[in-house]
VEXTORTOR-327624 format. One record per residue (C-alpha): x, z, y. Coordinates in Angstrom, 1 decimal, padded with zeros to 4 digits. Each point is the difference from the previous one (the first is absolute). Layout:
((X Z Y))
...
This chain:
((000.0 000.0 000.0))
((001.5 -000.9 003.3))
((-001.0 002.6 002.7))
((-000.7 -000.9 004.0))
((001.2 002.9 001.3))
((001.8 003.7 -000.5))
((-003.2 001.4 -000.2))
((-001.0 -001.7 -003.1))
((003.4 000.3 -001.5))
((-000.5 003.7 000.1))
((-003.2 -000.2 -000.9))
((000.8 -001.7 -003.4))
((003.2 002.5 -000.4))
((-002.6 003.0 000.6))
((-002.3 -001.8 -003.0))
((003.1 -000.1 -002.3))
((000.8 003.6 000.2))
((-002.8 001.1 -000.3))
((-000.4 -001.6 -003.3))
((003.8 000.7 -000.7))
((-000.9 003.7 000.2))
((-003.3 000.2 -001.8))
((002.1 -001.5 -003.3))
((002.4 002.1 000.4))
((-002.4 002.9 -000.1))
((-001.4 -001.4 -003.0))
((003.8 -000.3 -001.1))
((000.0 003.7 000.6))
((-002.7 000.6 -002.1))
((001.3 -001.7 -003.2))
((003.5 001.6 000.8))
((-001.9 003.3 -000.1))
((-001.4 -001.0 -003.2))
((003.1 -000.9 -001.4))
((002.0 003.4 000.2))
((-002.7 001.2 -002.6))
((001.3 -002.2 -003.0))
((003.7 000.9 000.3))
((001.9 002.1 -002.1))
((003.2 000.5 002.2))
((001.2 -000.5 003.7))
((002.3 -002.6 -001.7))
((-003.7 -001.7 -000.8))
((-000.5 000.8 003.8))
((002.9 -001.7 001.7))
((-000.4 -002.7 -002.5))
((003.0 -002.2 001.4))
((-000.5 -003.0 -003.0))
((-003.8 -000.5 001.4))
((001.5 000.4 003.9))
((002.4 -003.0 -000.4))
((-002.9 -001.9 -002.2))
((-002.1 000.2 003.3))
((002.5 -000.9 002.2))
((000.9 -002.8 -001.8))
((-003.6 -001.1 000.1))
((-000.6 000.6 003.5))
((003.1 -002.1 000.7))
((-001.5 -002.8 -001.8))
((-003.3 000.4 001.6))
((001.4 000.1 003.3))
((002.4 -003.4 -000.4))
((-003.7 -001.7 -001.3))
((-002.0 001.6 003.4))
((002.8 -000.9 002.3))
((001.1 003.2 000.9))
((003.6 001.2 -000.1))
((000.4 001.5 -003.3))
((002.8 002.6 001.4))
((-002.3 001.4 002.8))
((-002.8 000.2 -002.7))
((002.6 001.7 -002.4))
((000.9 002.4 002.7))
((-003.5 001.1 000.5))
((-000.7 000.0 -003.4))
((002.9 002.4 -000.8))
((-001.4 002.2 002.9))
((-003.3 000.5 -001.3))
((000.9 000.8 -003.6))
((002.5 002.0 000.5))
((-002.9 002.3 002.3))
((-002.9 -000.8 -003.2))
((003.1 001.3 -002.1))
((000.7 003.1 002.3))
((-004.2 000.8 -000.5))
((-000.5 -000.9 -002.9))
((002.7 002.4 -000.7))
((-001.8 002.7 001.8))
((-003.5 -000.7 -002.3))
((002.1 -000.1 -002.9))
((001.5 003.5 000.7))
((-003.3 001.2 000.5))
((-001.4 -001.2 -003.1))
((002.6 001.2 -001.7))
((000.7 003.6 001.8))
């Protein structure tokens, strides 16, 4: 979509993260869910499945046209924070 001013622009920006956040909230949810079938913190952390998903979100992001590095970047941010509450639910679960 080509936009006809910087109004519209941030208009469509405001739609995107607004739908950016409400998956990651459902993200949060299955995260959440997560912690309850694993047997260790090891099961937690998980770093086989963490480089599984950043290799598919590198491929998804060269077939989208996005930079694959920034997407990486972002991506390694926001598990490492599911990891660090998932972490927390776990230890509850398991306390």
């Amino acid at each position: 979509m080509i936009c006809s001013s910087l109004e519209e622009v941030r208009s469509n920006i405001d739609r995107i993260d607004d739908e950016i956040i409400k998956l990651i909230a459902e993200r949060t949810d299955y995260v959440k869910q997560a912690s309850t079938f694993k047997k260790s913190e090891n099961g937690v952390k998980a770093p086989n499945r963490v480089e599984t998903v950043i290799q598919k979100v590198r491929e998804k992001a060269s077939a989208y046209g996005a930079n694959p590095d920034m997407v990486e970047t972002l991506y390694r941010e926001m598990i490492s924070s599911f990891i660090n509450m998932e972490m927390d639910e776990f230890k509850k679960t398991q306390g």
